[in-house]
C-alpha positions as CSV (number, residue, x, y, z in Angstrom):
1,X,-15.5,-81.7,24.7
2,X,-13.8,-79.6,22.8
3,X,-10.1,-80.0,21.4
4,X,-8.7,-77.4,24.5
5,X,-10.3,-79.5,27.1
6,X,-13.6,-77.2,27.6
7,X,-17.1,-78.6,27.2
8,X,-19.9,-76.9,26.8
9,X,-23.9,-77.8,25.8
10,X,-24.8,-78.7,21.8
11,X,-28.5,-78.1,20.6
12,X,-29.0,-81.0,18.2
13,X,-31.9,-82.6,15.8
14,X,-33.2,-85.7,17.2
15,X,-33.4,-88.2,14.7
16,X,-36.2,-90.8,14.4
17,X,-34.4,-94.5,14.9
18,X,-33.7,-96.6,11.7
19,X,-35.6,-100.0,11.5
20,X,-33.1,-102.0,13.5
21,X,-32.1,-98.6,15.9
22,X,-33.9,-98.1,19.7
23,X,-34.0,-94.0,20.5
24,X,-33.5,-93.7,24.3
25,X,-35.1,-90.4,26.2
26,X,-32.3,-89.8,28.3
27,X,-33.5,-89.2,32.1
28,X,-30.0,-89.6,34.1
29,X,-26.1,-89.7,32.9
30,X,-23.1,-90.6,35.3
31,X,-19.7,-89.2,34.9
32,X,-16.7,-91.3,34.4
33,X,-13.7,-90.0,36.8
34,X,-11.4,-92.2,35.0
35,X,-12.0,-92.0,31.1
36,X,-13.9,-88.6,31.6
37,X,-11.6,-86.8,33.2
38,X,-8.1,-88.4,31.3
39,X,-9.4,-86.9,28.8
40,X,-10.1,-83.5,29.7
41,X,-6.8,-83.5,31.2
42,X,-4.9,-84.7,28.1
43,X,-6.0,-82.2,25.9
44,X,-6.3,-79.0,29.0
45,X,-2.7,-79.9,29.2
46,X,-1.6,-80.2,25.9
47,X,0.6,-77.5,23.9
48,X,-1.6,-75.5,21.5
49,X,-0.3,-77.3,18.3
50,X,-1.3,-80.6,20.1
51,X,-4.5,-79.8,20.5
52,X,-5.6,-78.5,17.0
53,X,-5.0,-82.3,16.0
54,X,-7.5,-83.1,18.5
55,X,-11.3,-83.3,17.3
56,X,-14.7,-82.7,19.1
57,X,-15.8,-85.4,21.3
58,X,-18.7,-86.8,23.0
59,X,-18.4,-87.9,26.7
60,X,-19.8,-90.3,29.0
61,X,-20.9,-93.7,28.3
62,X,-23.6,-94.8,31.3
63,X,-27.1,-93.5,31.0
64,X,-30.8,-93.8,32.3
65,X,-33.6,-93.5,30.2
66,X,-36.9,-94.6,28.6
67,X,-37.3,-96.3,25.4
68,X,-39.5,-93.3,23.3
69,X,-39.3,-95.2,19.9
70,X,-38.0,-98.8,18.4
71,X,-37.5,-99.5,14.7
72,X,-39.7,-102.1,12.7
73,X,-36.9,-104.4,13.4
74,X,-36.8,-104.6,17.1
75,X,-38.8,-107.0,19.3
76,X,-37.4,-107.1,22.5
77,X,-38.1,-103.2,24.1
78,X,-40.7,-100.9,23.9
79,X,-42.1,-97.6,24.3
80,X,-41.9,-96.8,27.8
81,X,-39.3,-99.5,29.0
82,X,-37.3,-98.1,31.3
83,X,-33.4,-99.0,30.2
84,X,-29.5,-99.0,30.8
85,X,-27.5,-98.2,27.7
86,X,-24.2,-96.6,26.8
87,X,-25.3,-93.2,26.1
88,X,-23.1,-90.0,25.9
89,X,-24.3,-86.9,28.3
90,X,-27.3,-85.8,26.2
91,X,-31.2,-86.1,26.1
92,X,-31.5,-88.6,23.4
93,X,-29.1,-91.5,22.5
94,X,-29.7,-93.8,19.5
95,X,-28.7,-98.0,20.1
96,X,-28.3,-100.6,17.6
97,X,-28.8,-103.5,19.0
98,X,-27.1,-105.6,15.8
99,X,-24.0,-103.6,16.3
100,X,-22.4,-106.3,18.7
101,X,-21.7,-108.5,15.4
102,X,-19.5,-105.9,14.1
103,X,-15.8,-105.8,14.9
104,X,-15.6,-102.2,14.8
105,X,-18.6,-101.0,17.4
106,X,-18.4,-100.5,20.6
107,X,-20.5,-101.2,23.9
108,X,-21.6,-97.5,23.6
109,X,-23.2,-98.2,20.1
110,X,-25.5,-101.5,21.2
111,X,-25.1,-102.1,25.0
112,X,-29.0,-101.6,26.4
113,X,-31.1,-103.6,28.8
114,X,-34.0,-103.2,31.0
115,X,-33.6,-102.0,34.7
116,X,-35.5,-103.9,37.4
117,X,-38.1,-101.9,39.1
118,X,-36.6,-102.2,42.5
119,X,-33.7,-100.2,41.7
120,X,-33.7,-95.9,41.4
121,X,-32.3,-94.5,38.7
122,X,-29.1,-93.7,40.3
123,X,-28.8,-97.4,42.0
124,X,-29.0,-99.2,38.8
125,X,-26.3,-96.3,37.0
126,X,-23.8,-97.8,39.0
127,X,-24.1,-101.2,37.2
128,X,-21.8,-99.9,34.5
129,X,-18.8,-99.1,37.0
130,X,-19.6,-102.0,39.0
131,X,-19.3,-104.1,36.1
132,X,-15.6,-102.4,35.6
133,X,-14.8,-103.3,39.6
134,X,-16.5,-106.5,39.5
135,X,-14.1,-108.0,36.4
136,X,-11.2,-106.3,38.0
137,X,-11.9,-108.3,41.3
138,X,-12.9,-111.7,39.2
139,X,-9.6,-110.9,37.7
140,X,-7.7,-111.2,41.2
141,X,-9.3,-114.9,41.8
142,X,-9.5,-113.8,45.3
143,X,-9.7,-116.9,48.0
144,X,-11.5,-116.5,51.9
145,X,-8.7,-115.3,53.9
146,X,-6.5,-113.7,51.2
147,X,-5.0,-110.3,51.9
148,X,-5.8,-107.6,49.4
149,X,-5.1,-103.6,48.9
150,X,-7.2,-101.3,46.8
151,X,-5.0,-98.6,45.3
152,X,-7.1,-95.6,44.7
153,X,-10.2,-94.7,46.6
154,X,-12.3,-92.9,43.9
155,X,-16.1,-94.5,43.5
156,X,-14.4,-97.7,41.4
157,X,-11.9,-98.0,44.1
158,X,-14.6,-97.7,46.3
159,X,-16.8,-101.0,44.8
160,X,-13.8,-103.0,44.3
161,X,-13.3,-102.8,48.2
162,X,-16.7,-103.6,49.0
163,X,-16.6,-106.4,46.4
164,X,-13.4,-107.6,47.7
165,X,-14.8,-108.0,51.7
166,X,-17.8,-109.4,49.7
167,X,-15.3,-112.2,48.4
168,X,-13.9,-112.8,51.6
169,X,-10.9,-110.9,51.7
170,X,-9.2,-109.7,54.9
171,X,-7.6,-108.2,55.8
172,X,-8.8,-105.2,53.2
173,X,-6.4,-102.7,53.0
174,X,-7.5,-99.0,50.9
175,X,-5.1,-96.8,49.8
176,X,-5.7,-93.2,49.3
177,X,-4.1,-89.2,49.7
178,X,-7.7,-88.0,50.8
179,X,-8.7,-88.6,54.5
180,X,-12.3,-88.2,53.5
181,X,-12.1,-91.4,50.8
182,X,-10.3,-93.1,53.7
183,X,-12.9,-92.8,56.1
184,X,-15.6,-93.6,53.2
185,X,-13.8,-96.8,52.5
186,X,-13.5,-97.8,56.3
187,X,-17.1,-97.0,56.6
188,X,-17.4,-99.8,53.6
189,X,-15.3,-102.5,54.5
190,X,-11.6,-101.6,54.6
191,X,-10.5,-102.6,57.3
192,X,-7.0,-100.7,57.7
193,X,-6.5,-97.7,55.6
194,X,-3.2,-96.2,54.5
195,X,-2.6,-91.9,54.1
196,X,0.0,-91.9,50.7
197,X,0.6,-88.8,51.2
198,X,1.3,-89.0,55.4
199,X,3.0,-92.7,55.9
200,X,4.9,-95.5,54.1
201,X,2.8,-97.0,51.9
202,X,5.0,-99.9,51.0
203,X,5.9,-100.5,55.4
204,X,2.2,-100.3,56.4
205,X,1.3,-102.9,53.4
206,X,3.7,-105.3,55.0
207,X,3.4,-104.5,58.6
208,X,-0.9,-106.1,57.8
209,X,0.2,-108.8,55.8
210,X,2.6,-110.3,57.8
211,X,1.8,-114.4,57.6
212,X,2.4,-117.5,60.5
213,X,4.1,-118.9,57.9
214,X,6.8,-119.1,55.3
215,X,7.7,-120.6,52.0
216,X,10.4,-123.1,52.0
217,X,13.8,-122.0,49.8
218,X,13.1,-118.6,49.5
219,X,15.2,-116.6,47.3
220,X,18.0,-114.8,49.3
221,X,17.4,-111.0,49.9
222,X,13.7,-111.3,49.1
223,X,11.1,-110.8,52.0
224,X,9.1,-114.2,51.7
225,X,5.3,-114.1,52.6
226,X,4.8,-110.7,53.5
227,X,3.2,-108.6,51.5
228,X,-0.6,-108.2,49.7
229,X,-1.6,-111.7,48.2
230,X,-3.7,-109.6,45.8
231,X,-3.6,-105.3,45.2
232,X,-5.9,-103.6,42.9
233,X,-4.7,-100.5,41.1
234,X,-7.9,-98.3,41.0
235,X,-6.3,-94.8,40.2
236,X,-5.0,-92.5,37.2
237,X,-1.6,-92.4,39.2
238,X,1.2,-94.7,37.1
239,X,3.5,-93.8,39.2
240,X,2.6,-96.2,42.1
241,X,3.0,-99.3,40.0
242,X,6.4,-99.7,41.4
243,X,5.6,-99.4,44.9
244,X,2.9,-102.2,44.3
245,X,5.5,-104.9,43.3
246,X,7.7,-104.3,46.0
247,X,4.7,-104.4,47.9
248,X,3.2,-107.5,46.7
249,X,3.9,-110.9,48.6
250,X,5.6,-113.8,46.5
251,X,3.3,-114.9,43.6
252,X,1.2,-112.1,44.2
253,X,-1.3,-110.6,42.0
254,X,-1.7,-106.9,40.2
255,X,-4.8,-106.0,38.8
256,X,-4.4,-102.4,36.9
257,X,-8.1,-101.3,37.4
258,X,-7.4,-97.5,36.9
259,X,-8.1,-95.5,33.6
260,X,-4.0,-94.5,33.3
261,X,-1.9,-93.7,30.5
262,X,2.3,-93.3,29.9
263,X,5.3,-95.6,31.2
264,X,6.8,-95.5,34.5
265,X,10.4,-97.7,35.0
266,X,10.1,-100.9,37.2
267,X,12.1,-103.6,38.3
268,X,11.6,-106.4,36.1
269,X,13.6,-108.6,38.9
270,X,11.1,-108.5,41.1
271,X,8.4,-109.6,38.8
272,X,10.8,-112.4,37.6
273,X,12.3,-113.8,40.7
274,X,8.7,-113.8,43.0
275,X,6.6,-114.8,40.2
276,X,4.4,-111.2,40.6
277,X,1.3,-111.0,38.1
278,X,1.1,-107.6,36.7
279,X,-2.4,-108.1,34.5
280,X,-4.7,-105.5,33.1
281,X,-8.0,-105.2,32.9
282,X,-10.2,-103.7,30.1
283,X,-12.9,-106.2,29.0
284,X,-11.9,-106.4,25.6
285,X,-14.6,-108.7,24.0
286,X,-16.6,-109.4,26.9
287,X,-20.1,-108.2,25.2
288,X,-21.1,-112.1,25.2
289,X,-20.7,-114.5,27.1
290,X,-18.0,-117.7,26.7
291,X,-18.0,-121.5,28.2
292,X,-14.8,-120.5,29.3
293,X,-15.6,-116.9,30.7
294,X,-19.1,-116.9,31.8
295,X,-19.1,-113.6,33.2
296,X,-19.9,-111.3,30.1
297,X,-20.3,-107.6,30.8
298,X,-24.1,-108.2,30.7
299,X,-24.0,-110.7,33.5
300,X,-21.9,-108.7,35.9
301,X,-24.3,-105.6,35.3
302,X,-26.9,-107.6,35.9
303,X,-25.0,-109.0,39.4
304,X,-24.2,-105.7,40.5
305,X,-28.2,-104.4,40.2
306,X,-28.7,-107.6,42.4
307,X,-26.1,-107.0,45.0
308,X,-27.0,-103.7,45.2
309,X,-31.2,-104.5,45.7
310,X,-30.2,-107.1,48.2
311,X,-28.5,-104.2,50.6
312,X,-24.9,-106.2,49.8
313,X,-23.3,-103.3,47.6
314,X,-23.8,-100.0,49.0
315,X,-24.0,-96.9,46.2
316,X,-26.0,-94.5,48.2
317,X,-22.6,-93.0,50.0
318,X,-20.9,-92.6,46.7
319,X,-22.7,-90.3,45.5
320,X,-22.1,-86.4,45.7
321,X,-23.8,-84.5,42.8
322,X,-26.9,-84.6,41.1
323,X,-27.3,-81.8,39.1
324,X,-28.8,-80.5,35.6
325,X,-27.1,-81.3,33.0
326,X,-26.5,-77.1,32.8
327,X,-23.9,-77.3,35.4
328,X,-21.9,-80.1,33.6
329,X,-19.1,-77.7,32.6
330,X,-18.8,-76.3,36.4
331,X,-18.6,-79.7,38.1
332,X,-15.5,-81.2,35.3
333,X,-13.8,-77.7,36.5
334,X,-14.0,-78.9,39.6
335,X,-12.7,-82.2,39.3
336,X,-10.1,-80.6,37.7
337,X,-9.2,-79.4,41.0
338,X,-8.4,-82.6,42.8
339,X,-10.2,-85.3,44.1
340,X,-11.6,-83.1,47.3
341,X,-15.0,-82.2,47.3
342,X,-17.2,-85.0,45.0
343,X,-17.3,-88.2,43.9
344,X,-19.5,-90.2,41.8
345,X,-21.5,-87.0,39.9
346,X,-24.9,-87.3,37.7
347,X,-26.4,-84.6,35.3
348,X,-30.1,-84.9,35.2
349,X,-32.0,-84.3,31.9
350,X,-35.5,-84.8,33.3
């Protein structure tokens, strides 16, 4: 990516992996809608003096290969393995392993494991963005019964509302502007949808979360129980934060799933007096796994290839594009257009 936005293809020299390196042969790549395209958009939208302080860039960070050739160093893969690591769009990506001591790298420099045979290339991709949905729903500490609504129907809006009917959350409530992601997420578990764009976002949420019951001394001219027990922000908008906390039931949770950047005002009283949870999630320092978090980004990858195996998690309808990796400029153009037309694309460098 270049510092105006535009990406285009780079010949480079392969190099032979260092003794403690693994060199991947890159088969499959999966955009990121979120980080991908932020991105793009910052600097496409930037003045021109902004953008000469931005530099070249590499993109992507989920990729599908074979190992071709391990340092001296490495015992655990081989030629031929077939892997999951953090690669940029390219042919060839190069993982250190040891890197997951250092302070400074990041998944994209040592994150690899093998990918179970039962699983096509394209399946087991989607362990990376599951692994983002799956913490983001961990995160919400959903119970059986609890109401819940997805902002943002994009492909990780998509797997959190699968994963949140998965937990036993009902009703499931996905909120979108695109009638084709609504019926995509009714066709995977929502069970009401809401048009932003056509209706009342905030009035529908409470109209399907009204409860039997009521907590006792509730605070005057506050709403008590109505509202989403638990809402998962799963879009690059900002601007619907404050809609979510007046749409949120007393103690309820917000989980900010979405890649977004900025401020947007809110109104801290209503955080304050109903106790609301406004909590992001990013994963910071979740390469290993804890006695007190279990669930290391390893772990949920690993969960997500199984759900998806099992039939449980369904991938198959996400996807819109799989194309060589020539037409990656032409597909970020076009979603740079909106949101109609794809959603979860691959470049293929078979």
């Amino acid at each position: 990516m270049e510092p105006n936005g535009e990406t285009h293809i780079e010949t480079v020299t392969v190099p032979d992996p260092a003794p403690d390196q693994i060199l991947v042969r890159t088969v499959l790549t999966q955009v990121s809608a979120g980080s991908e395209m932020n991105g793009i958009r910052r600097r496409r939208t930037a003045t021109a003096a902004v953008q000469v302080t931005f530099a070249p860039q590499g993109m992507g960070y989920t990729a599908i290969g074979y190992v071709e050739a391990v340092g001296r160093e490495i015992t655990d893969f081989a030629p031929g393995d077939r892997v999951l690591c953090g690669g940029n769009h390219g042919m060839y990506w190069l993982v250190t392993p040891s890197k997951i001591m250092q302070l400074a790298s990041t998944s994209q420099d040592y994150a690899i494991q093998k990918v179970p045979d039962k699983l096509s290339d394209t399946e087991a991709a989607f362990a990376v963005l599951g692994d983002i949905a799956l913490h983001g729903v961990r995160l919400a500490q959903l119970q059986l019964g609890e109401s819940v609504a997805v902002h943002g129907l994009g492909v990780i809006g998509l797997l959190v509302t699968q994963l949140c009917r998965l937990s036993g959350a009902h009703p499931v409530i996905g909120v979108d502007l695109l009638d084709e992601r609504l019926a995509l997420a009714r066709s995977l578990g929502a069970t009401e949808t809401i048009n932003a764009g056509q209706e009342d976002v905030l009035a529908r949420i409470r109209s399907l979360t009204q409860l039997p019951w009521r907590y006792r001394n509730f605070l005057p001219a506050l709403v008590p129980g109505d509202g989403a027990e638990a809402q998962l922000h799963c879009s690059s908008n900002i601007n619907i934060y404050p809609t979510m906390i007046k749409a949120a039931a007393d103690r309820g949770r917000i989980i900010l799933v979405g890649a977004t950047s900025g401020s947007v005002p809110i109104e801290s009283q209503e955080l304050f007096r109903r106790e609301i949870t406004l909590r992001g999630s990013y994963q910071t320092g979740m390469a290993e796994a804890h006695p007190y978090w279990p669930w290391s980004r390893p772990r949920n990858q690993q969960v997500i290839m199984d759900l998806i195996a099992r039939g449980d998690l369904h991938v198959k309808p996400l996807i819109s594009h799989v194309v060589p990796y020539r037409e990656a400029p032409a597909l970020y153009d076009l979603m740079m257009n909106g949101g109609t037309g794809w959603m979860s694309i691959f470049f293929d460098w078979s």
